[in-house]
PAZAPA-4460 file (N, C-alpha, C; in steps of 0.05 Angstrom, whole numbers, plus 32768, in hexadecimal, padded with zeros to 4 digits):
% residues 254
    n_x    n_y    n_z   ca_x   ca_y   ca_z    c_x    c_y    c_z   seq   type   mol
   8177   81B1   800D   8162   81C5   800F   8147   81B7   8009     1      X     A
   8135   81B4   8014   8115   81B4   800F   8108   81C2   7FFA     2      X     A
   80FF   81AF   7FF4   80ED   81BD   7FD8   80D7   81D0   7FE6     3      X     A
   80D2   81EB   7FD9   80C4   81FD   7FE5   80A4   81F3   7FEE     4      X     A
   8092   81FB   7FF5   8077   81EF   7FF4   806A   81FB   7FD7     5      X     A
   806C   8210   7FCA   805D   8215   7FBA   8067   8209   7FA2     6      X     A
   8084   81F7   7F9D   8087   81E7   7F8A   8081   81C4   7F8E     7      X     A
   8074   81B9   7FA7   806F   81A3   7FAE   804D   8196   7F9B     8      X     A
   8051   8178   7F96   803E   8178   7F83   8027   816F   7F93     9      X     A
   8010   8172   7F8E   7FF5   8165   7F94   7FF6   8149   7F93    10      X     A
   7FE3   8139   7FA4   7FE2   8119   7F99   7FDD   811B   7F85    11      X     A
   7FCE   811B   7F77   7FBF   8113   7F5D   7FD2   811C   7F47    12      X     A
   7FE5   812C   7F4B   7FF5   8138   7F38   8013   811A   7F39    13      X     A
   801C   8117   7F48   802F   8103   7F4A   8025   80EB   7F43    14      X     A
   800D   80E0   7F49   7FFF   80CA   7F47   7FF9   80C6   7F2B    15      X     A
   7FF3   80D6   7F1E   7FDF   80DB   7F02   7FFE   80C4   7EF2    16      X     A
   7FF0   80AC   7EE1   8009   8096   7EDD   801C   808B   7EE5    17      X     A
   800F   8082   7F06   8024   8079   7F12   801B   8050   7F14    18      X     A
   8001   8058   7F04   7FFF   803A   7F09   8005   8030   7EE3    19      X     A
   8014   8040   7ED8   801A   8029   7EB6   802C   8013   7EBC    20      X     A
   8036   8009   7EC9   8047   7FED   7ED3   803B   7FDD   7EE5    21      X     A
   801E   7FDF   7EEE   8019   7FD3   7F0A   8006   7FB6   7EF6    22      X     A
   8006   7FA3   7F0B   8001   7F8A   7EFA   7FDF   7F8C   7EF5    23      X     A
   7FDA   7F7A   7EE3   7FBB   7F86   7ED8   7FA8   7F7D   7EF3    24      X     A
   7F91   7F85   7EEC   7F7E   7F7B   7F05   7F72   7F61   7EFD    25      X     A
   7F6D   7F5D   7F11   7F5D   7F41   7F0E   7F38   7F3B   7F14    26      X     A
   7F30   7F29   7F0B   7F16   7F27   7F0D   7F10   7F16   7F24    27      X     A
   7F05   7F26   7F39   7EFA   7F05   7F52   7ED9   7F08   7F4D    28      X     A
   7ED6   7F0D   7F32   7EB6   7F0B   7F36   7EA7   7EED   7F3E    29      X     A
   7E97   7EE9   7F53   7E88   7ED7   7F5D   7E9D   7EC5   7F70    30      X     A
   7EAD   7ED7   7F7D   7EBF   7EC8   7F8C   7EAD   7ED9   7FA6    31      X     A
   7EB0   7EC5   7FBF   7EA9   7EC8   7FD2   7EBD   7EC2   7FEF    32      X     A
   7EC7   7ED0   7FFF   7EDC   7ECE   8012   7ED3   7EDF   8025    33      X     A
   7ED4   7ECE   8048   7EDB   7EE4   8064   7EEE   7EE7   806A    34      X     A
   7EF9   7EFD   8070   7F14   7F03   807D   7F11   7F09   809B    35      X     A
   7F18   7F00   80A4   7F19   7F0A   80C9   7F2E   7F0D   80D4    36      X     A
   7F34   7F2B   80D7   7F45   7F41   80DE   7F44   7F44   80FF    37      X     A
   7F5B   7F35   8106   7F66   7F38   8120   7F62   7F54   812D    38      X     A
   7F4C   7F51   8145   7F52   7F6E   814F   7F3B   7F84   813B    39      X     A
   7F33   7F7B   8125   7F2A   7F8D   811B   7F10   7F7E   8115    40      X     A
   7EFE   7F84   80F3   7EEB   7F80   80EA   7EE1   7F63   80DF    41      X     A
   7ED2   7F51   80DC   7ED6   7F3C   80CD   7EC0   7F46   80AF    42      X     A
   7ED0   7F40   8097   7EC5   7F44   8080   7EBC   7F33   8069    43      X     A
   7EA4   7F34   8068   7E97   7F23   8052   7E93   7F28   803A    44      X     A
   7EA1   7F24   802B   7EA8   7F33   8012   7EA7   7F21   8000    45      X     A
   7E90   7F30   7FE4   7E81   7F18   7FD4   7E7F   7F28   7FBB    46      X     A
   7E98   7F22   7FA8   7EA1   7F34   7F89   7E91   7F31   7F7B    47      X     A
   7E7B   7F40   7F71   7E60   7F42   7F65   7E6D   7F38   7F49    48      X     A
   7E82   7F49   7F3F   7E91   7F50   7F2A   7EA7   7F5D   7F1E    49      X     A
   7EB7   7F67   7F0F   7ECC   7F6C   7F13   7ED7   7F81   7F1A    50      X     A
   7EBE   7F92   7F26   7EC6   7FAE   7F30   7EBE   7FAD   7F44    51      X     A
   7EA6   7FA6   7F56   7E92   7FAC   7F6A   7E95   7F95   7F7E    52      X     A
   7E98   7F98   7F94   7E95   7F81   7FA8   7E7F   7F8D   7FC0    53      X     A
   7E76   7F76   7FCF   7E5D   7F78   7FE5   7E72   7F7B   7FFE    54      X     A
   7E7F   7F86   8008   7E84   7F85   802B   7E74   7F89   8038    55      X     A
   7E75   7F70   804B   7E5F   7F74   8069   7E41   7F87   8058    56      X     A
   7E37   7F7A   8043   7E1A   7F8A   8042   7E1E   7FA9   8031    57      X     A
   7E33   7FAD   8025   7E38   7FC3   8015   7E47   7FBF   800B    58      X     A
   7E3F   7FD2   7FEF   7E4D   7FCE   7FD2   7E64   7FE9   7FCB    59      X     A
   7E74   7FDB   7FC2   7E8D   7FF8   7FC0   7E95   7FE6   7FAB    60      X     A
   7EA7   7FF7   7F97   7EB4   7FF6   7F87   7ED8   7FDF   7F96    61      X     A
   7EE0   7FD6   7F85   7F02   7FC2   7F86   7F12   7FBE   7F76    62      X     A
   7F27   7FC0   7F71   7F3B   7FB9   7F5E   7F48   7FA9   7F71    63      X     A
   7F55   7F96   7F5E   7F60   7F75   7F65   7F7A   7F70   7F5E    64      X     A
   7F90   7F66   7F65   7FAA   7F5C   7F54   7FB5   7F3E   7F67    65      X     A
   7FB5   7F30   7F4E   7FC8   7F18   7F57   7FE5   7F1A   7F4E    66      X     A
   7FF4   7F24   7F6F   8006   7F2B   7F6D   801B   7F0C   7F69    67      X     A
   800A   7EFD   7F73   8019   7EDA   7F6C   8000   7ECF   7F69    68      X     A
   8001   7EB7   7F64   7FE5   7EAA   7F5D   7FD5   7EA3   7F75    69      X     A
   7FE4   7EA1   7F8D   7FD3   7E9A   7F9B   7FC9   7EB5   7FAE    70      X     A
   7FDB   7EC8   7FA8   7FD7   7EED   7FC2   7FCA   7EFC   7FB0    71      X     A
   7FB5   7F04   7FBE   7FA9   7F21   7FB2   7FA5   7F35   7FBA    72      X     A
   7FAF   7F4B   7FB1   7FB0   7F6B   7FB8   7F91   7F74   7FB0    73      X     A
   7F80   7F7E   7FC8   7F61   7F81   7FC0   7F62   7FA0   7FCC    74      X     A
   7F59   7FAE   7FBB   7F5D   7FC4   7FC5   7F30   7FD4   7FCA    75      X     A
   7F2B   7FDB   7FD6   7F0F   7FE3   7FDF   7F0B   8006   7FE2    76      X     A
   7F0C   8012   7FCD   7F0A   8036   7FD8   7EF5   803F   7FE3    77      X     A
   7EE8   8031   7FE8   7EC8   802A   8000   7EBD   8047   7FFA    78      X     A
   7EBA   804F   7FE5   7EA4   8062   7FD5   7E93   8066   7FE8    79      X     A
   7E85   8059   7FFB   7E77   8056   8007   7E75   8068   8020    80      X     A
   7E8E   806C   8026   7E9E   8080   8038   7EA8   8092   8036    81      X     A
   7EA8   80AE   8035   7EBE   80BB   8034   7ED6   80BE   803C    82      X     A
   7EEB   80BB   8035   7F01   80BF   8034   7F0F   80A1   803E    83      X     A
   7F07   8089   803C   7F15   807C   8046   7F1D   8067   8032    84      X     A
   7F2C   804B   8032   7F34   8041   8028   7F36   802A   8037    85      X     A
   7F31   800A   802D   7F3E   7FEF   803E   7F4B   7FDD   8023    86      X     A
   7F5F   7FDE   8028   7F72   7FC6   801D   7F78   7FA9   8027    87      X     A
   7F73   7F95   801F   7F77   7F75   8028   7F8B   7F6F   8017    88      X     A
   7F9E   7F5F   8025   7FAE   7F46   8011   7FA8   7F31   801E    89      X     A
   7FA4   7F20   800E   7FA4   7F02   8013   7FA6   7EEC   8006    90      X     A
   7FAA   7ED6   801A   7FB4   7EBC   8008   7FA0   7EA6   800A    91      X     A
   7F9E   7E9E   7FE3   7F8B   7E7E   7FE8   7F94   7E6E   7FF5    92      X     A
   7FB2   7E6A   7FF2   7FBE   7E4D   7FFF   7FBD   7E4B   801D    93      X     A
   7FD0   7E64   802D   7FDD   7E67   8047   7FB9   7E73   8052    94      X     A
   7FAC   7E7D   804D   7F8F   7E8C   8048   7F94   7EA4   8063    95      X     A
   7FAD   7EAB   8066   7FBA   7EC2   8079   7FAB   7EDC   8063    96      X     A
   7FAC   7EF1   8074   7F9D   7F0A   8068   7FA8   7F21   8071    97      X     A
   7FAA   7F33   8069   7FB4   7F49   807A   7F9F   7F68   8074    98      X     A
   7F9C   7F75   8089   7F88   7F90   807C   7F8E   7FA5   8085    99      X     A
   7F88   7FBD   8071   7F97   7FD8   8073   7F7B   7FEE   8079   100      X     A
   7F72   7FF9   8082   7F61   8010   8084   7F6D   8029   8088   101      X     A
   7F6A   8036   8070   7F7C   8053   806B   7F5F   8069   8076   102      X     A
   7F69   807A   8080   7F50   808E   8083   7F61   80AD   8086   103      X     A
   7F53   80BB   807C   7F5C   80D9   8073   7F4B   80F0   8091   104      X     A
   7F60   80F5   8094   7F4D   8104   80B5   7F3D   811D   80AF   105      X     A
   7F30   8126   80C3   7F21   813D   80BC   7F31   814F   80BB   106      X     A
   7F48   8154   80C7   7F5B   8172   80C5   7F7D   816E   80C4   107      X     A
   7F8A   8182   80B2   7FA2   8177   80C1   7FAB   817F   80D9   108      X     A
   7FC0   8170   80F0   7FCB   8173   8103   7FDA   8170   810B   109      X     A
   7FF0   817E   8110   800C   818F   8107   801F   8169   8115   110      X     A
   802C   816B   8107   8043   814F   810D   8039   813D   8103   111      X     A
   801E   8136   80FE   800F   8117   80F6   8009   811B   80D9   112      X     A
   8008   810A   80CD   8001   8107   80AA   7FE6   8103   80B1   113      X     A
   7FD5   8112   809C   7FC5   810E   809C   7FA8   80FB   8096   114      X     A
   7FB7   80E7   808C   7FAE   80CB   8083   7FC3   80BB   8093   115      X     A
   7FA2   80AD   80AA   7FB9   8098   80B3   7FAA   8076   80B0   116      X     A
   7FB1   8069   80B4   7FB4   8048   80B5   7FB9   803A   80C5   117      X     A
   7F98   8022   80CA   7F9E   8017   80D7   7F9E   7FF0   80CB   118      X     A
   7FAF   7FDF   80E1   7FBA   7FCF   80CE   7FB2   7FB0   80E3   119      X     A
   7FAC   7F99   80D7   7FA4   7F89   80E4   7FAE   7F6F   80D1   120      X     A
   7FB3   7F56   80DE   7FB6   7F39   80CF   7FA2   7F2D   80D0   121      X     A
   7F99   7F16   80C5   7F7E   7F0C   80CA   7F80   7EF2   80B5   122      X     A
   7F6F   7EE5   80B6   7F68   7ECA   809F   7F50   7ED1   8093   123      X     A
   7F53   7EB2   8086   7F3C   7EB2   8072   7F2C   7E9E   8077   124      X     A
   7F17   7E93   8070   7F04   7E81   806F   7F0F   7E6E   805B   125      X     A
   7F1E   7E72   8051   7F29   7E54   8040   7F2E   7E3F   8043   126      X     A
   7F32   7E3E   8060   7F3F   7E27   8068   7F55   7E2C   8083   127      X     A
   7F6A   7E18   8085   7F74   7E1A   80A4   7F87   7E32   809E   128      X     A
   7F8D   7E48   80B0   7FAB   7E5B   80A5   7FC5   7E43   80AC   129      X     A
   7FCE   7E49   8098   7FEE   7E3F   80A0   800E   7E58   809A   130      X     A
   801E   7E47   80A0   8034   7E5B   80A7   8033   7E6F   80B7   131      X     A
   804A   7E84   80B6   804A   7E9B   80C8   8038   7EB0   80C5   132      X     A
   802B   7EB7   80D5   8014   7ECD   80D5   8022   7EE7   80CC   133      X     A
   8017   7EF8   80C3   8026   7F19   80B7   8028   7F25   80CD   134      X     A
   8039   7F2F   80CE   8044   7F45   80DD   804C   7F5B   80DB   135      X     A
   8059   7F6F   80E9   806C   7F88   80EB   8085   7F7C   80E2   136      X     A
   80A2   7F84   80D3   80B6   7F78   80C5   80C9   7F8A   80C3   137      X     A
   80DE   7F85   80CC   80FD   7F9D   80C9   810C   7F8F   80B3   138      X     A
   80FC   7F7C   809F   8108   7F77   8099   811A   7F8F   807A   139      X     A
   8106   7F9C   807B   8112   7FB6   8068   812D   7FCE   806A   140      X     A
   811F   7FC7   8085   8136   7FDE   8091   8157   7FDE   8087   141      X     A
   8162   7FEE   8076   8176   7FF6   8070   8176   7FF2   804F   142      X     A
   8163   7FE6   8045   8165   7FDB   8028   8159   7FFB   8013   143      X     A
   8168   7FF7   7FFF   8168   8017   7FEC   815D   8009   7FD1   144      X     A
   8144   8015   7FC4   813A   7FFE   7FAC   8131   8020   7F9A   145      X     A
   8130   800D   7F80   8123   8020   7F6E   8107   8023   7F71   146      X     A
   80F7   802B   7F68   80DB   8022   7F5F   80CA   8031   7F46   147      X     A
   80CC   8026   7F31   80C7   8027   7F17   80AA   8021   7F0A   148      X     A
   809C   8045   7F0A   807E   803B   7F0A   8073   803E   7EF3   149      X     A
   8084   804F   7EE2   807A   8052   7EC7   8094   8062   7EAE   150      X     A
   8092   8067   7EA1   80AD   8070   7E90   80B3   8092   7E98   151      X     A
   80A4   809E   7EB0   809E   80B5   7EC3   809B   80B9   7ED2   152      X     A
   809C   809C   7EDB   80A2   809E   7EFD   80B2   8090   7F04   153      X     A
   80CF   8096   7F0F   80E2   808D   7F23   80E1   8095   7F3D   154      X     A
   80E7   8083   7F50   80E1   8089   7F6B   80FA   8079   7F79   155      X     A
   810F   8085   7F90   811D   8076   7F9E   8111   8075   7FBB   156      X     A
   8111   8058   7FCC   810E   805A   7FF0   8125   8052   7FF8   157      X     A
   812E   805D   800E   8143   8058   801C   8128   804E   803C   158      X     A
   812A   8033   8041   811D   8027   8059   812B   8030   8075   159      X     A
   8129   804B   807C   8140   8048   8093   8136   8045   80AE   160      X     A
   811E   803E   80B9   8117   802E   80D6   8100   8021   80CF   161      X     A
   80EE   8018   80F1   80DB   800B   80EA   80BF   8023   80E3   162      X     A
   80CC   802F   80E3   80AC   8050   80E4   80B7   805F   80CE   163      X     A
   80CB   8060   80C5   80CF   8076   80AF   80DB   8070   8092   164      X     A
   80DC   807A   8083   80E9   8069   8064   80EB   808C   8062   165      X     A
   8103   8090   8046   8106   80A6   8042   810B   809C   8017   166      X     A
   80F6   80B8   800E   80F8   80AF   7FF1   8102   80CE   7FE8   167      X     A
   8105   80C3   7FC8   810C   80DC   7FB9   8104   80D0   7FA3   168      X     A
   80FC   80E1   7F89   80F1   80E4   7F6A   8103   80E6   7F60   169      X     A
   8113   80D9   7F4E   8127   80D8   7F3B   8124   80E1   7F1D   170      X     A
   8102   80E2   7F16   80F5   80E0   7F05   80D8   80E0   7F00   171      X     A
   80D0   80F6   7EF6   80BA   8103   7EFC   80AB   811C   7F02   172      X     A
   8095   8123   7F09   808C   8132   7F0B   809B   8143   7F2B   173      X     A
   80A0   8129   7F3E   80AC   8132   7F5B   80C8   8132   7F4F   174      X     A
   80D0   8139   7F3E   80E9   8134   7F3E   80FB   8145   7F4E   175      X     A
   8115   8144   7F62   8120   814F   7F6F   8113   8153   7F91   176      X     A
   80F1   8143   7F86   80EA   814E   7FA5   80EE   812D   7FB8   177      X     A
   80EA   812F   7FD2   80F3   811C   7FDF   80F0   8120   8000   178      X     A
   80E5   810C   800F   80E1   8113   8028   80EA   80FA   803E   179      X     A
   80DC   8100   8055   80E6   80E1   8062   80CB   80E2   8073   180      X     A
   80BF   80C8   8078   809B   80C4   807B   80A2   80AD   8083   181      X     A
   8086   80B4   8099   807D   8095   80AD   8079   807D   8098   182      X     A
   807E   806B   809A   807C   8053   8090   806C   803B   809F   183      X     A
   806C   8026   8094   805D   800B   80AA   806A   7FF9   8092   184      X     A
   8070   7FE2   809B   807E   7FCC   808B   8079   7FB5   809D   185      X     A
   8060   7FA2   8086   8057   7F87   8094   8066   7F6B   807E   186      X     A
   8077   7F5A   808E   806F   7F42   807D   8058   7F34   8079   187      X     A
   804D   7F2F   805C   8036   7F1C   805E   8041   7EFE   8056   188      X     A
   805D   7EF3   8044   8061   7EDB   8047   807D   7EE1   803B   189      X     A
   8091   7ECD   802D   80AA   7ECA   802D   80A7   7EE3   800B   190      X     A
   80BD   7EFC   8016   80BE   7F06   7FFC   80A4   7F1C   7FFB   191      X     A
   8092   7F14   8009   8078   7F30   8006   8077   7F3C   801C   192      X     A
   807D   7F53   801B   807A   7F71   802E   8065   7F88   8022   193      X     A
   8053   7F87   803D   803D   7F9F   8035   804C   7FB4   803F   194      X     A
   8055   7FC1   802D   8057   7FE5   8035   8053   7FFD   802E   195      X     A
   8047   8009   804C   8033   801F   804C   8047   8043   805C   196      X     A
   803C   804C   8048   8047   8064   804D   802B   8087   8053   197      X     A
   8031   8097   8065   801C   80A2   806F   803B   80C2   8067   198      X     A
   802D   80D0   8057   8040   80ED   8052   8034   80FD   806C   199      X     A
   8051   8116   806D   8046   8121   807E   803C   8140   806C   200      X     A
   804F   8141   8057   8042   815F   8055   802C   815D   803E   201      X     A
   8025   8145   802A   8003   814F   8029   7FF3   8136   802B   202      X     A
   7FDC   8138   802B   7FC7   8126   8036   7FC8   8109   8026   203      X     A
   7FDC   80F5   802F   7FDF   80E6   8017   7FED   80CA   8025   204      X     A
   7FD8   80AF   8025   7FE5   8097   8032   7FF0   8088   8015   205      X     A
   7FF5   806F   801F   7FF8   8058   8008   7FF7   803E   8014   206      X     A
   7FF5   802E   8006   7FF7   800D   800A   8000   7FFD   7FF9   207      X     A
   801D   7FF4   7FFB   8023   7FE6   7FDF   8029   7FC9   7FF1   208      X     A
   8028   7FAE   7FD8   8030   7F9B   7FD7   8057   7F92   7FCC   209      X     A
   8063   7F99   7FDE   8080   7F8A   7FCD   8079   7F78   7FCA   210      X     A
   8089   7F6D   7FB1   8096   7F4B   7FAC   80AE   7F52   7FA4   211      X     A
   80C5   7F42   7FC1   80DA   7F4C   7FBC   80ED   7F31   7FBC   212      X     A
   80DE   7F22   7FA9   80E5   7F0C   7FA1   80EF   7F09   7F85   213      X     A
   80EB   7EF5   7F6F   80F3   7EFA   7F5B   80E9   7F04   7F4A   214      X     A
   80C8   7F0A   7F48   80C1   7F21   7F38   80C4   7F3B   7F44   215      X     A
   80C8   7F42   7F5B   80CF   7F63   7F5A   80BC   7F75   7F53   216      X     A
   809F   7F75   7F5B   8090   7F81   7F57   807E   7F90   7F71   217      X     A
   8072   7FAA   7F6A   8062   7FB5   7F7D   804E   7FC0   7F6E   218      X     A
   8038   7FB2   7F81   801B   7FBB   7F83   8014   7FD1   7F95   219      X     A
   7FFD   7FEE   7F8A   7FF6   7FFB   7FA4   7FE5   8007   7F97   220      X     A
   7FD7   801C   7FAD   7FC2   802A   7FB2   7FCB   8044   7FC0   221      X     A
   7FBB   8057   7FB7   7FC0   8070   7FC9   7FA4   807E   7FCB   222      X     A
   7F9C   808B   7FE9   7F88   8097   7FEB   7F98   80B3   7FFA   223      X     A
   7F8A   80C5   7FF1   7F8E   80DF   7FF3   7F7D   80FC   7FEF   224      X     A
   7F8C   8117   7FFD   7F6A   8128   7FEE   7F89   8131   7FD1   225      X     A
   7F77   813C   7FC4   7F83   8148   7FA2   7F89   8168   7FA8   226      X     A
   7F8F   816A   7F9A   7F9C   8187   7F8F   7F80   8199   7F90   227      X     A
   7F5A   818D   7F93   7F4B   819F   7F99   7F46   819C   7FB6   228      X     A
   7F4B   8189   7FC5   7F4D   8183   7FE0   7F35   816E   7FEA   229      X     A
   7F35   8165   7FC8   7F19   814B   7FCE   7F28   8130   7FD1   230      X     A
   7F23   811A   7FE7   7F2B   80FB   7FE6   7F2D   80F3   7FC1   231      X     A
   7F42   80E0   7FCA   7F42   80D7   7FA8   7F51   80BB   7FA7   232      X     A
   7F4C   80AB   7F9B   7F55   808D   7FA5   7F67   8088   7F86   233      X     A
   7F80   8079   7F8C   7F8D   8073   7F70   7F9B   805F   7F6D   234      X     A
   7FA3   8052   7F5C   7FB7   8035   7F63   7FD5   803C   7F51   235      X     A
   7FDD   802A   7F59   7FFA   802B   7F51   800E   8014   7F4E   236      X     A
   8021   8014   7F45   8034   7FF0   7F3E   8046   7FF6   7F29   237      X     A
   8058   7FDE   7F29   806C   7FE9   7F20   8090   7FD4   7F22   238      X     A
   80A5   7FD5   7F15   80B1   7FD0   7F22   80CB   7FD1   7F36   239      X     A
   80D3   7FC5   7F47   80E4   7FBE   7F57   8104   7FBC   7F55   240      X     A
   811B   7FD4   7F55   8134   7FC7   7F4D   8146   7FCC   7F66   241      X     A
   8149   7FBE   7F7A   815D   7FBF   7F8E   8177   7FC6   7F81   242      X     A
   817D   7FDA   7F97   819C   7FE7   7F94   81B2   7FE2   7FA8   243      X     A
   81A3   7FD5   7FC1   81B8   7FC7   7FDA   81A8   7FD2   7FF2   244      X     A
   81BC   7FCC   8008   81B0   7FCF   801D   81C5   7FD5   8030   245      X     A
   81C4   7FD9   8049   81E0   7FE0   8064   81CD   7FD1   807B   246      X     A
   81DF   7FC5   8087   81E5   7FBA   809D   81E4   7FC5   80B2   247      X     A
   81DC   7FC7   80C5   81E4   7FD9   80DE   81FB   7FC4   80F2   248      X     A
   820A   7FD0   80FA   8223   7FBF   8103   8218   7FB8   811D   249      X     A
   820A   7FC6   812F   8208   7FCD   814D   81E9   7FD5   8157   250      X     A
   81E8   7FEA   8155   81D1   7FFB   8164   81C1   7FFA   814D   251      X     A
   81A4   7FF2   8158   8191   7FF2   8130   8184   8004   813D   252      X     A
   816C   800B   8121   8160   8023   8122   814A   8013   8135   253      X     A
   8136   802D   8132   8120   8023   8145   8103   8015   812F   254      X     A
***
């Protein structure tokens, strides 16, 4: 049975401590890096300090995580904009990049979530890219993990194609509630998967960093409207406990 609508929670209500496990931020103050986004924008982005960065000629607010020493989860709620959001990961070494632009639409419209995402690979100015460029990745598909964001939030995904993941609250404020939502799942290098989820029944994207390597950790962000129906930007992290996975013998999903 479906949880009714008038017992379903608001973002801001599920969200509120979902980032006490997420790894601390980091400082790129007086760091300077271009990213050039395949297909999309090229960005000149110059960290004033540990909150504020310059893109392309404007100042917005950033939170940072070195999810390994050399990848960083840069998250941009571009204040500057209403309702939107751009997320980058990238690497000093490989200087591969990857970017997320979340945007919250003017209305909802019936079958589509209302925050959707668009997604591009790109480099950096560091130097030559090497290895495999990021991509689209099945490689999730069928795998069942915990995700452990604070001593109040439990969360299970079941990865079941390349467009959809299906979760449930074990623990928490959603507890008992649970749905199944468009998904996007990119490799950025051996062990890191960006994955992004867009709800359908309220106004609410995400962008997390796996490391589904041996620390077992996720980084993220969520932009969304709140429980008054205003945009509202939040981060999140936490950890990672795989429970298995299935095989498909024959016919895979799509």
């Amino acid at each position: 049975m479906s949880t009714p609508d008038d017992e379903w929670r608001t973002y801001d209500e599920f969200a509120d401590g979902i980032a006490t496990y997420r790894l601390p931020n980091a400082d790129l103050t007086g760091r300077e890096i271009v990213i050039a986004l395949e297909d999309g924008p090229v960005l000149d982005l110059r960290f004033e300090d540990a909150e504020h960065v310059t893109c392309n000629g404007v100042r917005d607010p950033y939170d940072a995580v070195a999810v390994r020493d050399d990848v960083y989860f840069v998250n941009l709620p571009l204040t500057s904009v209403e309702g939107e959001s751009l997320t980058l990961v990238f690497s000093t070494t490989s200087h591969r990049a990857l970017g997320v632009l979340s945007v919250i639409g003017a209305e909802d419209v019936e079958g589509q979530p209302r925050v959707q995402q668009t997604f591009w690979t790109g480099t950096t100015n560091g130097g030559e890219p090497t290895g495999e460029a990021p991509g689209p990745s099945r490689d999730l598909i069928g795998k069942r993990n915990l995700y452990r964001y604070s001593p109040n939030h439990l969360y299970e995904h079941v990865y079941v194609s390349s467009q959809r993941y299906t979760w449930q609250c074990l623990e928490g404020i959603q507890r008992g509630h649970g749905d199944t939502d468009l998904s996007t799942v990119w490799k950025f290098a051996d062990g890191l998967y960006l994955f992004c989820f867009r709800e359908f029944r309220i106004a609410v994207a995400s962008v997390w960093l796996h490391d589904l390597s041996i620390a077992l950790r996720t980084t993220g962000v969520f932009l969304g409207l709140n429980g008054e129906g205003r945009s509202e930007h939040s981060t999140g992290g936490g950890h990672i406990y795989p429970l298995g996975a299935v095989v498909y013998p024959d016919i895979q999903p799509v």
